[in-house]
PLY file of the C-alpha trace (Angstrom):
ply
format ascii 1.0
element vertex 186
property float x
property float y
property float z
element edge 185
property int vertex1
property int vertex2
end_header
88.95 90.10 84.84
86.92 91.81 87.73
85.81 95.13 89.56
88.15 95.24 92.54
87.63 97.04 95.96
89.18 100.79 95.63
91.24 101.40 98.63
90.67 105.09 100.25
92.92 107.51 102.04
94.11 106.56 105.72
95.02 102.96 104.15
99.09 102.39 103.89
99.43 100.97 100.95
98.52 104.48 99.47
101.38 106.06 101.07
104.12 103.10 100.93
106.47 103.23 97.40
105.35 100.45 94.63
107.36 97.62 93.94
109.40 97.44 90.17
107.88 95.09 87.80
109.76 92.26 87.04
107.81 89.65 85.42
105.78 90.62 82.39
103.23 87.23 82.83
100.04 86.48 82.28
99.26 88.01 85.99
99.97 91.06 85.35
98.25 91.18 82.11
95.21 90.31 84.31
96.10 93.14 87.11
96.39 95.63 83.64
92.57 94.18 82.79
91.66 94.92 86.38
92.56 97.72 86.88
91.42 98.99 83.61
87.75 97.29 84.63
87.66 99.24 87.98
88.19 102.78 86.60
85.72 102.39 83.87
83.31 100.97 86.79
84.43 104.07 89.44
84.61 106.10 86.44
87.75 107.86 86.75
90.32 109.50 84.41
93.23 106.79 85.99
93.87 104.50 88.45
97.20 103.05 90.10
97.94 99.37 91.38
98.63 100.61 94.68
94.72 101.94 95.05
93.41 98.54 94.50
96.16 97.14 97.31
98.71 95.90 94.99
101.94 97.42 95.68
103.29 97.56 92.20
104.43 100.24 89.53
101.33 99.88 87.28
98.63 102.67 86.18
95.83 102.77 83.51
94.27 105.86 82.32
91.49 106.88 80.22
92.09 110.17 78.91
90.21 112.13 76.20
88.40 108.30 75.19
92.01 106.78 74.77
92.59 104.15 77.62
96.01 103.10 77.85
98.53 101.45 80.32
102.24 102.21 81.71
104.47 99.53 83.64
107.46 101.14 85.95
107.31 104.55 84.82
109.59 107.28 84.66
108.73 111.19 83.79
110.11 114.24 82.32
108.28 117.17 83.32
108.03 120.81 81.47
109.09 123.57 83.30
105.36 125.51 82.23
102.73 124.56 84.70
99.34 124.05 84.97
96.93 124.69 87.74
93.49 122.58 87.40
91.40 120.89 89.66
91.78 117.36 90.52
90.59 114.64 92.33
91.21 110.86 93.17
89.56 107.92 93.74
90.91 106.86 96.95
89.37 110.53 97.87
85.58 110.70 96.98
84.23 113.63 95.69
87.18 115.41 97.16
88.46 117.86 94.45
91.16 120.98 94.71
93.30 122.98 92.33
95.99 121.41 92.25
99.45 122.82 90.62
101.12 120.23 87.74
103.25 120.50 85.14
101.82 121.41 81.33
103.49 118.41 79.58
104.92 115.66 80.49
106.97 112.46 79.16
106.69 108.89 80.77
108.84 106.38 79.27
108.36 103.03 80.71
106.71 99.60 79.21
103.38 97.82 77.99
102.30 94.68 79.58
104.16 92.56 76.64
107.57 94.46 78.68
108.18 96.47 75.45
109.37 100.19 76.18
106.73 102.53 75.51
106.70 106.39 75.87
103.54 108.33 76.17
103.79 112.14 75.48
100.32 114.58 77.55
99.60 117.83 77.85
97.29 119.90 79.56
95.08 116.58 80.85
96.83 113.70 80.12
99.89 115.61 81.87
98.02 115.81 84.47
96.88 111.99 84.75
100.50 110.61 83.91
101.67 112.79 86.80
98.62 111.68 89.33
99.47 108.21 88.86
102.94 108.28 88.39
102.73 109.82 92.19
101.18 107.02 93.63
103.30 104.62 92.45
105.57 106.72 95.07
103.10 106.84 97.59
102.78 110.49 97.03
99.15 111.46 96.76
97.18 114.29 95.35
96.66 116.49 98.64
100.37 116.13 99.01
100.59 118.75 96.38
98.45 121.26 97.55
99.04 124.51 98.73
99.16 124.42 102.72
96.01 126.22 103.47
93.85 123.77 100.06
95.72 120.82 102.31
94.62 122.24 105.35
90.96 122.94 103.78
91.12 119.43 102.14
91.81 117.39 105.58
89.42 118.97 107.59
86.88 117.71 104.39
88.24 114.51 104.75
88.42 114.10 108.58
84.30 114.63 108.19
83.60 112.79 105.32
81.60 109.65 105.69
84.16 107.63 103.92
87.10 108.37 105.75
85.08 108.20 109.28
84.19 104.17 108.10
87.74 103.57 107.53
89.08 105.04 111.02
86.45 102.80 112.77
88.14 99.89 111.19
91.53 101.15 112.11
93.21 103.02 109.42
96.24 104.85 110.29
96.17 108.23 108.47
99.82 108.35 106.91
100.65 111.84 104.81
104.18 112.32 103.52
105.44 115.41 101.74
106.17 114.81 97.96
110.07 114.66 96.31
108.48 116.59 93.67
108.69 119.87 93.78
105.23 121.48 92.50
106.85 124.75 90.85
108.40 122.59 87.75
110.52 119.55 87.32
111.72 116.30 89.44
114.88 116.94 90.49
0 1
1 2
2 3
3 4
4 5
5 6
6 7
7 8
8 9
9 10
10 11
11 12
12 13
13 14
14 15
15 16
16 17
17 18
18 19
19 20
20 21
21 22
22 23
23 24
24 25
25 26
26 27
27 28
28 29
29 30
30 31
31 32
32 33
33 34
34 35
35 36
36 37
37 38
38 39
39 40
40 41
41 42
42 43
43 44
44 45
45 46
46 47
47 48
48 49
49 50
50 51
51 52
52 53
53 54
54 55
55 56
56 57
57 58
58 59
59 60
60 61
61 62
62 63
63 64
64 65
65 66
66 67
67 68
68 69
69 70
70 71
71 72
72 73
73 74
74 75
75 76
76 77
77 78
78 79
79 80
80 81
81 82
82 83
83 84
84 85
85 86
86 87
87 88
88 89
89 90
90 91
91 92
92 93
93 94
94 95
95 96
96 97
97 98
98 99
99 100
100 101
101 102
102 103
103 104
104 105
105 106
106 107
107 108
108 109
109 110
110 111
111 112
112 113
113 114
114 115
115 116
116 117
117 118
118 119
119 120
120 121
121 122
122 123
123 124
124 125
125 126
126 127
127 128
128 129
129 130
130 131
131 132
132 133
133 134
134 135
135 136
136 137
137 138
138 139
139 140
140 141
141 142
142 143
143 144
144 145
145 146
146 147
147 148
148 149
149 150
150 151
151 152
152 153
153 154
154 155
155 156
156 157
157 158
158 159
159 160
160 161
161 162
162 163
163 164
164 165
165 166
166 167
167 168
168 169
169 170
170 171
171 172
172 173
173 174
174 175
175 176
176 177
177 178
178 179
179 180
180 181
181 182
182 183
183 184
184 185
C-alpha cells in the first residue's frame, strides 16, 4: 500500500467518466488501501480513483473519523439542499460555496463485491456527492454558480499549481454537470 501522486485540474482523466468495476480482486483491494493512504496523507475528507489516474468507479472518504469505501455507486438525492463550502484535492486550497443536496443515499458495493448502502447528511452528503461526481468526470467548480465559476477559474488560471501543469501540457477540459444543483438526478 502507498501514497500515490494526486492528479490536479487541467489533467483528463478528471474530466473523462470512470470505468464499472468488474473484478472484486486482490487489486482493487490494494487501489481501496491506496487510495485510503493518500487522503489520510493529503488530508482530505474523500478521494476518487480517477484523482490518482485510475479511471475506475471507486471513492474513500473519511467523514466525521469514520473512513469508509464505495465501489460503482449510485445516489438518491433529497430534494432539501445544502449550501457549504467545499474544496478538492485536485484543486489546492481552492474552496467555494458550493450548492448540494442535504441527504443523500449511495447504494453500491465493498471491496469483498457485497452491496452496501451508506446513508449522509449535512457532510457526509456532501462527500458521497463530491466523489460520486468524479467518478462522472464532473468536478466541484462544475457546480458553482456562474460568477463563483467565473471567480474560481481566474484563481486557478494564477495559481502556482495549475501554471506547473500547463507548462507540461495539460489541456484544461470543463464540462457542465447532468446533475442539476437545485435537487435531484434526474
Amino acid at each position: 500500500m502507498s501514497i500515490q501522486e494526486i492528479r490536479f485540474f487541467g489533467d483528463p482523466v478528471l474530466t473523462t467518466p470512470a470505468s464499472l468495476v468488474v473484478d472484486f480482486d486482490k487489486e482493487l483491494r490494494v487501489l481501496v488501501q491506496d487510495l485510503t493512504d493518500t487522503m489520510i496523507d493529503a488530508p482530505g475528507a474523500g478521494l476518487a480513483a480517477p484523482q490518482i489516474g485510475v479511471p475506475l468507479r471507486v471513492f474513500v472518504w473519511d467523514v466525521d473519523e469514520a473512513l469508509g469505501h464505495l465501489i460503482n455507486p449510485t445516489l438518491t438525492l433529497s430534494e432539501e439542499m445544502q449550501d457549504g463550502e467545499e474544496g478538492c484535492l485536485s484543486f489546492p486550497e481552492i474552496r467555494y460555496q458550493t450548492p448540494r443536496a442535504m441527504r443523500a443515499v449511495a447504494k453500491g458495493f465493498n471491496m469483498h463485491g457485497e452491496p452496501i448502502t451508506v446513508e449522509g447528511s449535512e457532510f457526509l452528503a456532501r462527500a458521497l456527492q463530491h466523489e460520486t461526481d468524479h467518478l462522472d468526470g464532473i468536478l466541484f467548480i462544475d457546480k458553482l454558480l456562474p460568477e463563483d465559476r467565473k471567480l474560481a477559474m481566474k484563481e486557478i488560471r494564477e495559481s502556482e499549481w495549475f501554471n506547473l501543469a500547463s507548462e507540461q501540457g495539460r489541456a484544461i477540459q470543463v464540462k457542465d454537470s447532468p446533475h442539476t444543483i437545485f435537487g435531484r438526478i434526474s
